[in-house]
PDB file of N, CA, C and O in Angstrom:
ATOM      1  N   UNK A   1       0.850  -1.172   0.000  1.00  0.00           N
ATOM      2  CA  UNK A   1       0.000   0.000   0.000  1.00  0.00           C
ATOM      3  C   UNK A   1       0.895   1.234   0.000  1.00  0.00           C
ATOM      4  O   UNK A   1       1.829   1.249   0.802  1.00  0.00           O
ATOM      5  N   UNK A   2       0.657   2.558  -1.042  1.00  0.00           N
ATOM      6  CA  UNK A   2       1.447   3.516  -0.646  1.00  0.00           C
ATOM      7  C   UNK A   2       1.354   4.126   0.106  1.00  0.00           C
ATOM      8  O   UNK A   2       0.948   3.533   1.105  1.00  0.00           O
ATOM      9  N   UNK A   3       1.584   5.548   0.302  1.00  0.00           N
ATOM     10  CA  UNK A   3       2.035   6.344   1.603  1.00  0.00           C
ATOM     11  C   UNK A   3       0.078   7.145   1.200  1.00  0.00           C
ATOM     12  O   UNK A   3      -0.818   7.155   2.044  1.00  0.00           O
ATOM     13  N   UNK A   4      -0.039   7.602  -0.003  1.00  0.00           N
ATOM     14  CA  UNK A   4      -1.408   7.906  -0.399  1.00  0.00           C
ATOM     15  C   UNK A   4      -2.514   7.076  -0.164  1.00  0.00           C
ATOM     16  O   UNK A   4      -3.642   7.490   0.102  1.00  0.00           O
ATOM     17  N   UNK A   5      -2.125   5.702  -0.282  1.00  0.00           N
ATOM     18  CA  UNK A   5      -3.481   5.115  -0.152  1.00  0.00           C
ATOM     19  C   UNK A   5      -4.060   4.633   1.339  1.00  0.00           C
ATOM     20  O   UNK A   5      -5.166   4.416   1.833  1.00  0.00           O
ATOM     21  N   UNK A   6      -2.363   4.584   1.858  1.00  0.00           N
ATOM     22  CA  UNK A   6      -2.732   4.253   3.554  1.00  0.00           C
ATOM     23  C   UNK A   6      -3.422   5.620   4.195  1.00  0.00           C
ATOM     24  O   UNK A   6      -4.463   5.435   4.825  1.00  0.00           O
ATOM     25  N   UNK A   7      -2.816   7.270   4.060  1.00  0.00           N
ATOM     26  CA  UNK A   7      -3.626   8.319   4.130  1.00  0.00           C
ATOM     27  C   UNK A   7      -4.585   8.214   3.946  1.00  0.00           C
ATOM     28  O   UNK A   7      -5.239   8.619   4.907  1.00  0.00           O
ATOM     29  N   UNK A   8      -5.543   7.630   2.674  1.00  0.00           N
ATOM     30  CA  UNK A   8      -6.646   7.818   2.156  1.00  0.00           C
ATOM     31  C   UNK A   8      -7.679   6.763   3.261  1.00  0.00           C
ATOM     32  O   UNK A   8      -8.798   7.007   3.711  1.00  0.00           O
ATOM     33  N   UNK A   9      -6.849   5.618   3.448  1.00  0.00           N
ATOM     34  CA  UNK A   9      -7.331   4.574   4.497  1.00  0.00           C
ATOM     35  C   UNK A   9      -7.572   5.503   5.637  1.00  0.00           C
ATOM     36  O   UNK A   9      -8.719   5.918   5.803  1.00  0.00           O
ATOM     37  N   UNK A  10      -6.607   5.879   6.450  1.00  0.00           N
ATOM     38  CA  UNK A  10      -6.551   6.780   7.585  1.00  0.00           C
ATOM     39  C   UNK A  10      -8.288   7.784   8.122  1.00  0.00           C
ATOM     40  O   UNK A  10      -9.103   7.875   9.040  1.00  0.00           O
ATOM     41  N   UNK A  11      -7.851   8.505   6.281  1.00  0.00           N
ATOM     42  CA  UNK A  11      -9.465   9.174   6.147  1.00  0.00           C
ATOM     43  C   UNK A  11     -10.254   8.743   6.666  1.00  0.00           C
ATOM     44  O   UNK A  11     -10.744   9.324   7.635  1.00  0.00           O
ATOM     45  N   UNK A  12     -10.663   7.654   6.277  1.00  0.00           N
ATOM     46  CA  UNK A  12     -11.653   6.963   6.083  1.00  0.00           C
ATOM     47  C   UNK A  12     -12.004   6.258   7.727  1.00  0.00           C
ATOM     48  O   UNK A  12     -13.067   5.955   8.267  1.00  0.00           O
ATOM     49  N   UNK A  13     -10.707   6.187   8.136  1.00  0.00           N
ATOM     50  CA  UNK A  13     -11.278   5.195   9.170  1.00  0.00           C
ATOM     51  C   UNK A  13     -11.391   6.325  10.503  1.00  0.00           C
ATOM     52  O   UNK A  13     -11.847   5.852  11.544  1.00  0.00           O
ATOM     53  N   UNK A  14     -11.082   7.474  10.507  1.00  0.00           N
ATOM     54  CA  UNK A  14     -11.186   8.557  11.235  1.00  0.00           C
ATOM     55  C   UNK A  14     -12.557   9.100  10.988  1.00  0.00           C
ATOM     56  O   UNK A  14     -13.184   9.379  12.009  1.00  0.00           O
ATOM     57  N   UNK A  15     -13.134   9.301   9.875  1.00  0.00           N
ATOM     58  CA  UNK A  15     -14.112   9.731   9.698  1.00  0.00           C
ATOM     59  C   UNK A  15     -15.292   8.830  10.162  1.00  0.00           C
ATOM     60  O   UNK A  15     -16.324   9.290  10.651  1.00  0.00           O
ATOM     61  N   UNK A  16     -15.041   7.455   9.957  1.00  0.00           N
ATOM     62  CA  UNK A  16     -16.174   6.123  10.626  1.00  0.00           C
ATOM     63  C   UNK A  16     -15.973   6.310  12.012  1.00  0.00           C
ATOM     64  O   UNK A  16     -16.966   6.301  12.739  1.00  0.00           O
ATOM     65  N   UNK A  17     -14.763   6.492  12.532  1.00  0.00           N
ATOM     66  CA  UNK A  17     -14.936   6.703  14.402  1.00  0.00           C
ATOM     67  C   UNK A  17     -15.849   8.135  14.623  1.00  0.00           C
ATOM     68  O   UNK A  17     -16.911   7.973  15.223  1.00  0.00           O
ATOM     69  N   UNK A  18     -15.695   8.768  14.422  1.00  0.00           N
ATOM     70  CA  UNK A  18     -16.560  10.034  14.287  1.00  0.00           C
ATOM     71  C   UNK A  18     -17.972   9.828  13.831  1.00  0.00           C
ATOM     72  O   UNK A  18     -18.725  10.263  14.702  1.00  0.00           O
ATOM     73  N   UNK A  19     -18.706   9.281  12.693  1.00  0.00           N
ATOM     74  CA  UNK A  19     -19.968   8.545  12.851  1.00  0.00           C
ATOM     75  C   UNK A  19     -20.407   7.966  13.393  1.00  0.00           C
ATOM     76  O   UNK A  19     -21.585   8.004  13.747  1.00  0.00           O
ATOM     77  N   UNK A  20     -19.355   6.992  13.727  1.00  0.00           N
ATOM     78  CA  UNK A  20     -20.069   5.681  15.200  1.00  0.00           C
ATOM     79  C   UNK A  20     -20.063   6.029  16.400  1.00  0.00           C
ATOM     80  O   UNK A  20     -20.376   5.336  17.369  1.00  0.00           O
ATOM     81  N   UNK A  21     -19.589   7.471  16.381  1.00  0.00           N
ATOM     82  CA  UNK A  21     -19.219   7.894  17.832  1.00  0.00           C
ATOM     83  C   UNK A  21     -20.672   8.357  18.044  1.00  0.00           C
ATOM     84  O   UNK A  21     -21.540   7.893  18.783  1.00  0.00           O
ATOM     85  N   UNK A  22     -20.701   9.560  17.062  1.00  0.00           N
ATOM     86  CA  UNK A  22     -22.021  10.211  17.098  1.00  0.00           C
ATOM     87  C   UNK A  22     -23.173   9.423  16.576  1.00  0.00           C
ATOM     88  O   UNK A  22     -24.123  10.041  17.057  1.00  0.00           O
ATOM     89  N   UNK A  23     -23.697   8.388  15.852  1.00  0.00           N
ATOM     90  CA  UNK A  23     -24.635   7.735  15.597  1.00  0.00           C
ATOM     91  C   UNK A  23     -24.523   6.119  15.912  1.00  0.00           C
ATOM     92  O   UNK A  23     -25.519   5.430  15.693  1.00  0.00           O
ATOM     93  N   UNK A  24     -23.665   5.684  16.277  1.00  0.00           N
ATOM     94  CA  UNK A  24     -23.913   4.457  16.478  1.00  0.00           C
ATOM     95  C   UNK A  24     -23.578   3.385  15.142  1.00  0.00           C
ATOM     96  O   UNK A  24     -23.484   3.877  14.018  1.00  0.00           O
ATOM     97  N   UNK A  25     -23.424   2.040  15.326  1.00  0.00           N
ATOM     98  CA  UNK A  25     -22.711   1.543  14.358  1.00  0.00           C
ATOM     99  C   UNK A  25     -24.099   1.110  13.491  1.00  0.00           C
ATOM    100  O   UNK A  25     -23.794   0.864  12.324  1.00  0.00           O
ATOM    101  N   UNK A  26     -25.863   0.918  13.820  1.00  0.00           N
ATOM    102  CA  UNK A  26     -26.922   1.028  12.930  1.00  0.00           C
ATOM    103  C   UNK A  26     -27.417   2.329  12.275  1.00  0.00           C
ATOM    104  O   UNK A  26     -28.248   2.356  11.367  1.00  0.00           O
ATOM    105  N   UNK A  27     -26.803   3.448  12.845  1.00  0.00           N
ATOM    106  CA  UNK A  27     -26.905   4.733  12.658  1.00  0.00           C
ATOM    107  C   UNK A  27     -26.207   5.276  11.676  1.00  0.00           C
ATOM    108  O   UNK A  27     -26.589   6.176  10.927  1.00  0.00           O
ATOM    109  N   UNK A  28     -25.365   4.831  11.674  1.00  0.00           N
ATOM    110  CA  UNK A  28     -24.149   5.376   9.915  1.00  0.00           C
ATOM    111  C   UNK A  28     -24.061   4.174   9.114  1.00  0.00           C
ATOM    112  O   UNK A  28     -24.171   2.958   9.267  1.00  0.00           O
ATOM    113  N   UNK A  29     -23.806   5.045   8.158  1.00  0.00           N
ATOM    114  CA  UNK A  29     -24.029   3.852   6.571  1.00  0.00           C
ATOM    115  C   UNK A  29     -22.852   4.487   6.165  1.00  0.00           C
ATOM    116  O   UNK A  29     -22.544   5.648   6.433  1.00  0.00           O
ATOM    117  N   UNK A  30     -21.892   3.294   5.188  1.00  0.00           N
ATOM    118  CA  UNK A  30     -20.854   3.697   4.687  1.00  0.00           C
ATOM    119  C   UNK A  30     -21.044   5.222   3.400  1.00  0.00           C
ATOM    120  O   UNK A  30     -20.173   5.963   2.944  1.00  0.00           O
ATOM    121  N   UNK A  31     -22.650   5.191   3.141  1.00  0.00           N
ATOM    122  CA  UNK A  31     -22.769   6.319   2.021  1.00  0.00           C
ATOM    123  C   UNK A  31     -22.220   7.912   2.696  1.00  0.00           C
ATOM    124  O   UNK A  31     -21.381   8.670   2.209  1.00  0.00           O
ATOM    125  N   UNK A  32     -23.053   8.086   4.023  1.00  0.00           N
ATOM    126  CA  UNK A  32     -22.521   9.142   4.776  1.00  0.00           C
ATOM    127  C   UNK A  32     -21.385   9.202   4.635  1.00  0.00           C
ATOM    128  O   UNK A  32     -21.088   9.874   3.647  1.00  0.00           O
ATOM    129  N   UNK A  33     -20.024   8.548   5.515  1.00  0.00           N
ATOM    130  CA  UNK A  33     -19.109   8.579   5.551  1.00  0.00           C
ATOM    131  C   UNK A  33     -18.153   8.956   4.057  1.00  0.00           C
ATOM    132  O   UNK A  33     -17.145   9.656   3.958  1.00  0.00           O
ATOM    133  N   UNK A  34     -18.831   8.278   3.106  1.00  0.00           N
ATOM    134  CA  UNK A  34     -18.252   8.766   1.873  1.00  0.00           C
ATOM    135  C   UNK A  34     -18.642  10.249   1.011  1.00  0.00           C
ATOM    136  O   UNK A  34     -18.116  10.793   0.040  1.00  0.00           O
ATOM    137  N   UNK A  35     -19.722  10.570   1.802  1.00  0.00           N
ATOM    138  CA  UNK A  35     -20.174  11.937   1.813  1.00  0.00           C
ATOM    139  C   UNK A  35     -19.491  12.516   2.502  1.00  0.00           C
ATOM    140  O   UNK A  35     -19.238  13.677   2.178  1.00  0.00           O
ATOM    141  N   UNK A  36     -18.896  11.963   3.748  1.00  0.00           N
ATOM    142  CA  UNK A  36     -18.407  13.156   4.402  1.00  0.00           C
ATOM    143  C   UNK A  36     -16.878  13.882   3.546  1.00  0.00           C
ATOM    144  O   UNK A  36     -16.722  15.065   3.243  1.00  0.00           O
ATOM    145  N   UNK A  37     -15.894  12.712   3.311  1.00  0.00           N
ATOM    146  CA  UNK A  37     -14.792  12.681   2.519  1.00  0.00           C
ATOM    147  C   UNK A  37     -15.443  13.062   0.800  1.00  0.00           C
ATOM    148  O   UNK A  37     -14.529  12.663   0.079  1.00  0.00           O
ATOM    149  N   UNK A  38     -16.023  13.355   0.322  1.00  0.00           N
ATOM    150  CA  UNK A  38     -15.857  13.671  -1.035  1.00  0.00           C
ATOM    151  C   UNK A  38     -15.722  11.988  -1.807  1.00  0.00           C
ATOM    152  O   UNK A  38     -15.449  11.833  -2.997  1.00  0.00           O
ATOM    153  N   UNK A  39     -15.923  11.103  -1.048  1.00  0.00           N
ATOM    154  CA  UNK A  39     -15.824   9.879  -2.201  1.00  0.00           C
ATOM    155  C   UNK A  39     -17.066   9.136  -2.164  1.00  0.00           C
ATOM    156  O   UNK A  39     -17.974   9.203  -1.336  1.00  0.00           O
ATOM    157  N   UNK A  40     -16.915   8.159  -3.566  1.00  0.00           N
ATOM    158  CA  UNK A  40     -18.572   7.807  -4.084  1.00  0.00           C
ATOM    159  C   UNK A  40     -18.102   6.086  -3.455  1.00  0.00           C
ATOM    160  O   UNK A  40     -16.971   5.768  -3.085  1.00  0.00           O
ATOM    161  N   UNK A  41     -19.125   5.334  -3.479  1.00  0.00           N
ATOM    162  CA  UNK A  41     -19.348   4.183  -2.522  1.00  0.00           C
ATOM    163  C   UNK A  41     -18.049   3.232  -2.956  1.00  0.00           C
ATOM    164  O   UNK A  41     -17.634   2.325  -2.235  1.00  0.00           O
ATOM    165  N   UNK A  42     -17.499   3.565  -4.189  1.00  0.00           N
ATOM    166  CA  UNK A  42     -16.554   2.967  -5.161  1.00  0.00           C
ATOM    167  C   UNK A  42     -15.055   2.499  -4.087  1.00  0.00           C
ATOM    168  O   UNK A  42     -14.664   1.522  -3.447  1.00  0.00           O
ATOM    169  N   UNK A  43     -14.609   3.877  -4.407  1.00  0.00           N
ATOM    170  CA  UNK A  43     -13.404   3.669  -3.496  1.00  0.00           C
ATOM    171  C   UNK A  43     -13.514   3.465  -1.501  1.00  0.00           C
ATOM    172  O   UNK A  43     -12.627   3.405  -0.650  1.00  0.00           O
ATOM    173  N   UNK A  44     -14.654   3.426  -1.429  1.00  0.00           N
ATOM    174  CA  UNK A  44     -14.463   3.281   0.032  1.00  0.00           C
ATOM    175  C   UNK A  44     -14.502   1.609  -0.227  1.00  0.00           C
ATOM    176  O   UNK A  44     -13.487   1.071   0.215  1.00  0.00           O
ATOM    177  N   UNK A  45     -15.388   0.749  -0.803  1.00  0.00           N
ATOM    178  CA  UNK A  45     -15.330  -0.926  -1.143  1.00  0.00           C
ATOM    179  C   UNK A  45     -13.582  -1.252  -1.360  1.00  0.00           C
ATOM    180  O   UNK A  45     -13.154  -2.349  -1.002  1.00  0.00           O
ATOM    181  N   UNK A  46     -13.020  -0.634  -1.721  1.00  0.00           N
ATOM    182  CA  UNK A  46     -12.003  -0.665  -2.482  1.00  0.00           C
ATOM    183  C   UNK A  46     -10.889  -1.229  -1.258  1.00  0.00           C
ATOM    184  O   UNK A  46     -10.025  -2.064  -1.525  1.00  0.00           O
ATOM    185  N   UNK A  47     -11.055  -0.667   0.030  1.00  0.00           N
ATOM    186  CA  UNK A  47     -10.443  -0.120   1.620  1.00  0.00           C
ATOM    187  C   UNK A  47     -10.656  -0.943   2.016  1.00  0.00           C
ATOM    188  O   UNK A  47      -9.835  -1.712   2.515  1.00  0.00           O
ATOM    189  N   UNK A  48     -12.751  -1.228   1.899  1.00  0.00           N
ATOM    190  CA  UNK A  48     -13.077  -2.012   3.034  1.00  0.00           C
ATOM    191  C   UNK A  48     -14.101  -2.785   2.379  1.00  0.00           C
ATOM    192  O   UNK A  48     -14.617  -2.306   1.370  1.00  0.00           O
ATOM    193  N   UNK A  49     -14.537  -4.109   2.880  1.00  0.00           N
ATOM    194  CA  UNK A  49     -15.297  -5.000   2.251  1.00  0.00           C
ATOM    195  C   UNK A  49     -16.610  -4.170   2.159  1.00  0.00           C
ATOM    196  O   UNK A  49     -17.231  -3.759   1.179  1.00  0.00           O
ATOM    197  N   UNK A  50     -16.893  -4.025   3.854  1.00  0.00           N
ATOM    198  CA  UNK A  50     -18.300  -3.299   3.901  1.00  0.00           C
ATOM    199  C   UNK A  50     -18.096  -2.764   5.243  1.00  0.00           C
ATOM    200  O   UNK A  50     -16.988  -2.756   5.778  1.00  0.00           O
ATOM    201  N   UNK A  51     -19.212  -2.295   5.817  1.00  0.00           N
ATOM    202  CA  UNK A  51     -19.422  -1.468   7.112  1.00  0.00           C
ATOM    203  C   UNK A  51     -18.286  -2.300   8.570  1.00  0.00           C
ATOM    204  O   UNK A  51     -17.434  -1.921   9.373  1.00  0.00           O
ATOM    205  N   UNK A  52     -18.849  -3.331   8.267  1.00  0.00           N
ATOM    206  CA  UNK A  52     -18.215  -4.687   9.352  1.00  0.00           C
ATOM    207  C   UNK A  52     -16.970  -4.487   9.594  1.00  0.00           C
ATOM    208  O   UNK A  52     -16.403  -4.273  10.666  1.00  0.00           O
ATOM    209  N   UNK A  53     -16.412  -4.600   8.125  1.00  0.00           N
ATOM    210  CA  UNK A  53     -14.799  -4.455   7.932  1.00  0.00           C
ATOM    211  C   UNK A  53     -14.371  -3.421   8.163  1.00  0.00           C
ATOM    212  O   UNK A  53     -13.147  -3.329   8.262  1.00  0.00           O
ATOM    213  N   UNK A  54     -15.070  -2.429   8.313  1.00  0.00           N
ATOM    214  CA  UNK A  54     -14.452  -0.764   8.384  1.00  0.00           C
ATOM    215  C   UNK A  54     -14.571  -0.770   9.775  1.00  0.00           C
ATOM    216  O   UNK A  54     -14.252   0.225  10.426  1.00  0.00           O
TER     217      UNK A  54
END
């Protein structure tokens, strides 16, 4: 993994502690989270299988 894609990981998984913090893990959907970052459902699958895995 490069130095970009582990960052991009990082994103991602900072931004899901911050949803689950505030809504709970039935409360956020990976679409939010990819709303929150500017990315479409594409590259977050890409990271993570699904919600579980994230």
């Amino acid at each position: 993994m490069t130095y970009s894609n582990s960052k991009t990981k990082q994103r991602i998984l900072d931004v899901a502690v911050t949803y689950f913090t505030l809504y709970g893990y039935e409360g956020t959907n990976l679409e939010d989270i990819g709303k929150a970052l500017g990315l479409s459902r594409g590259p977050l699958y890409y990271y993570f299988k699904n919600k579980n895995d994230l």
